[in-house]
C-alpha positions, -999 to +999 in steps of 0.1 A: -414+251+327-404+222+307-393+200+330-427+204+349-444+202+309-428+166+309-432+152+343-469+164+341-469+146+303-453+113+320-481+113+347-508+116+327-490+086+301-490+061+332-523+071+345-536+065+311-516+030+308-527+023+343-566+029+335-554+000+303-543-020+330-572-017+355-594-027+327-569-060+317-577-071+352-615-065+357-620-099+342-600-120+369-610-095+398-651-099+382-644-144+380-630-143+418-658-125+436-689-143+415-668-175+427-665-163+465-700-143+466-713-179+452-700-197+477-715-178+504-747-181+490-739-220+493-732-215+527-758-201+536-784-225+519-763-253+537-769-231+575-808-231+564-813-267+551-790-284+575-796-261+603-762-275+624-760-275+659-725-264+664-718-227+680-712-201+656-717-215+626-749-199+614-737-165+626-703-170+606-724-174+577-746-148+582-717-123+584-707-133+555-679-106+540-682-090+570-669-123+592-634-128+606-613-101+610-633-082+586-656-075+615-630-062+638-621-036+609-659-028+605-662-023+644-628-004+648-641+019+618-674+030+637-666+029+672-626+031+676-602+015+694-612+025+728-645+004+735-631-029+719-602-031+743-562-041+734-575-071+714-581-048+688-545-030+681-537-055+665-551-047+637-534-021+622-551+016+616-556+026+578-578+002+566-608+012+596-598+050+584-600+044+551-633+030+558-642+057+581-639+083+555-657+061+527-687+053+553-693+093+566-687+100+526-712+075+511-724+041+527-721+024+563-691+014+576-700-026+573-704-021+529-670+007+529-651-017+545-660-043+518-657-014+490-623-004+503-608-038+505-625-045+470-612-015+448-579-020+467-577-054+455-585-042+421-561-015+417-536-035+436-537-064+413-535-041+382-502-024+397-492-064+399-502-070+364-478-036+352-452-050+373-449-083+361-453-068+320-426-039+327-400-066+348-405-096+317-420-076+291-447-109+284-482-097+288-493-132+288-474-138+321-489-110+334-523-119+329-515-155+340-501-140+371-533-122+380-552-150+376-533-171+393-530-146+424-572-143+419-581-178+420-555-190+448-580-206+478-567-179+503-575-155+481-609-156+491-602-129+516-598-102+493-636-101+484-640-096+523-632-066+544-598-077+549-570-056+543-551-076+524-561-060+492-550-026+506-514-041+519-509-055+478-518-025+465-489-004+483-465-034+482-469-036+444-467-003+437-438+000+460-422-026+439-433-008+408-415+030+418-380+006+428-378-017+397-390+014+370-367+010+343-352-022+350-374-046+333-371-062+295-399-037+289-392-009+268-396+024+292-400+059+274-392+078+311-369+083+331-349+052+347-339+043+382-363+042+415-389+072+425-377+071+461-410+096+465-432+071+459-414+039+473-418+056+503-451+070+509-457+030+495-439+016+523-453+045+553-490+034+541-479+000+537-469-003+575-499+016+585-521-017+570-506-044+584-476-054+599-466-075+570-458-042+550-429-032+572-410-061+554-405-041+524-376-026+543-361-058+531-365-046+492-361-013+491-329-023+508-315-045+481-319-016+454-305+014+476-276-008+476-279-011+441-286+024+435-259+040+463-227+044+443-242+057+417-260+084+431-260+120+443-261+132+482-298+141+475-308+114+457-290+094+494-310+116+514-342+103+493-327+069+492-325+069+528-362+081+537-373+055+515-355+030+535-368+042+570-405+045+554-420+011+567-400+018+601-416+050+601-454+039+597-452+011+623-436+035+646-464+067+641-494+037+649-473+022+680-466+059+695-504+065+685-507+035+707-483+044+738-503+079+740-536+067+740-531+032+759-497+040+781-477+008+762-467+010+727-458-028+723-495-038+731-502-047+694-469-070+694-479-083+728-515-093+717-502-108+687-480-133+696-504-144+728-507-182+723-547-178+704-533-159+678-501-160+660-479-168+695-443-161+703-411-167+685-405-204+677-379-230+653-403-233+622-393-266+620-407-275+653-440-257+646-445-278+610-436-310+626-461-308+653-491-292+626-478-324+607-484-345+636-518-332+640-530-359+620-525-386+645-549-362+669-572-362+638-567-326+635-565-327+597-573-288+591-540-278+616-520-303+593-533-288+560-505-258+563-479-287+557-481-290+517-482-249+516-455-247+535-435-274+512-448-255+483-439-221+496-402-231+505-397-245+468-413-216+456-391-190+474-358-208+464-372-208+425-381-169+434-346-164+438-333-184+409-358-165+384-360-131+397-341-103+408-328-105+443-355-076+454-382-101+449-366-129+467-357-109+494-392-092+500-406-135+499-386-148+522-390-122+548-428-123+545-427-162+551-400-161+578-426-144+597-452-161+587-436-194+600-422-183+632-452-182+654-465-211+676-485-220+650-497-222+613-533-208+610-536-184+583-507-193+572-518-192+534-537-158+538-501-144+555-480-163+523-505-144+498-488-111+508-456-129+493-468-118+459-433-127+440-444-162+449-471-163+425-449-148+403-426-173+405-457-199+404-467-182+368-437-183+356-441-221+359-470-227+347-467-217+315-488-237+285-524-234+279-533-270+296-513-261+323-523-233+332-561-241+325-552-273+351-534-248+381-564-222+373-593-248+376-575-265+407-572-231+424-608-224+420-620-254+433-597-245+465-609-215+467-643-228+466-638-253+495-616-228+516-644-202+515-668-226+525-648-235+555-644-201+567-683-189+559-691-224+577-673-216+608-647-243+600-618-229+595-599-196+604-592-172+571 
């Protein structure tokens, strides 16, 4: 009875530090979507003063939060899979449920879509800001991290009904259940991972985008960490952690062999050439986005300078944090950079969150970090226009 007395005791402590935590954020989560929902509005006073002549432009910015891929989510969430064909299992299932449940609940499936991404965000980036306090013990970084992972110009997305937002809030709190107790922080409970959590974290995780199947990579580093030292059922845990992300891409592709006949169709639409494409040297796919320029295709060759600052960023990320971070990072932008080509390349990077870690921890000082925070708006600014305009893919 006591044990039960304490774990319920701890619970209600984090959910209580949590709520703090939630309310630390609100002001960066509030700044990014007056900046985003202010752009659209400039978007669409652009479509109905200019009134531009080129295809799809003045229904992109009508759509508004619901454009992009947000639409297919909205779609897939009222009518299912089934009507929209195999273009649309490739977008993975939890995020349409999610908003399936939230629209019969309350609203329409085209505002839950935009809620669910919204409060996901939100709680997501508060798990971030609890991470980054409990690994360093400076609240300052944490806030700086939030802003900066805010502000970024892909961030943008995370006002829309993407499901990025969902994907950072099970990969931070993933990260949060392996790293508890091994911060600077001071930590009243108990130490060491809650494989539990970590792995219902990396099953829901998998179930939102294919991204999240990549924490395999750092729940891997800290069971090999954590395996000498433990029991055979604290292995057993250890080991269902492990296989979680494994597990939630597997239950949506079986979902998909039953209903469709072929369980590889998502990874079969994906890498089709319009889309992220096949297997290539990442090397050759940034010199020939580089070389876009001479074809005056300046928004192909606009990954370039992320993907330099990405690559200097992950080898920093392993430099400055634990290896669980760096490993996480460098899988996310492996992928990332081995299709055919760079589009969305930012918006993939994003999920990378140690990155802006990494990015915070270098921008320390007030007129830095005022500089990096203004700088970031403006981008996100002109990529939201972009993408409300029709001009370039989120």
């Amino acid at each position: 009875m006591q044990l039960k007395a304490g774990a319920g005791a701890r619970a209600r402590s984090f959910f209580f530090r949590f709520a703090r935590s939630v309310r630390a954020v609100l002001p960066q989560w509030i700044v990014a979507r007056l900046v985003v929902l202010g752009t659209l509005a400039l978007a669409n006073l652009i479509v109905a003063r200019v009134h531009p002549g080129r295809p799809g432009v003045v229904s992109r910015a009508h759509a508004g939060l619901l454009g992009w891929d947000a639409g297919w989510y909205e779609t897939i969430a009222r009518v299912g899979y089934g009507p929209l064909g195999h273009q649309s299992l490739r977008f993975f299932p939890l995020v349409p449920l999610l908003t399936r449940m939230l629209g019969y609940l309350f609203i329409g499936d085209g505002s839950a879509v935009v809620v669910v991404s919204n409060v996901s965000t939100l709680l997501g980036t508060a798990l971030l800001f609890v991470l980054v306090r409990r690994e360093t013990g400076d609240e300052r970084l944490a806030s700086r991290t939030v802003w900066l992972f805010s502000l970024l110009p892909p961030a943008f997305v995370l006002v829309m009904g993407y499901a990025e937002g969902t994907l950072l809030f099970f990969t931070a709190g993933c990260f949060v259940a392996l790293r508890r107790g091994a911060g600077k922080a001071e930590w009243s409970g108990p130490t060491g991972p809650s494989w539990i959590v970590v792995a219902l974290c990396g099953f829901g995780a998998a179930l939102t985008r294919p991204l999240g199947g990549l924490l395999m990579l750092a729940i891997g580093v800290e069971v090999l960490r954590w395996w000498g030292r433990s029991d055979m059922k604290q292995r057993v845990l250890m080991g269902t952690a492990l296989l979680s992300p494994a597990l939630g891409t597997a239950a949506f592709l079986a979902w998909v062999g039953i209903v469709f006949g072929n369980p590889l169709i998502p990874v079969t639409v994906q890498t089709q050439s319009g889309h992220h494409g096949g297997l290539t040297n990442p090397l050759q796919t940034v010199f020939n986005d580089a070389r876009a320029v001479l074809g005056h295709h300046f928004g192909t060759a606009l990954h370039v300078p992320w993907v330099v600052l990405v690559v200097v960023l992950i080898v920093v990320t392993w430099r400055r944090w634990p290896a669980t971070y760096g490993a996480f990072a460098t899988g996310v932008v492996a992928v990332a950079l081995s299709g055919t080509n760079l589009d969305s390349f930012e918006r993939y990077a994003l999920s990378a969150f140690p990155l802006v870690m990494t990015g915070a921890l270098l921008t320390s000082g007030e007129k830095m970090e005022k500089t990096v925070l203004a700088l970031a708006t403006a981008g996100m600014v002109a990529y939201a226009l972009l993408a409300f305009l029709n001009l370039s893919v989120p």
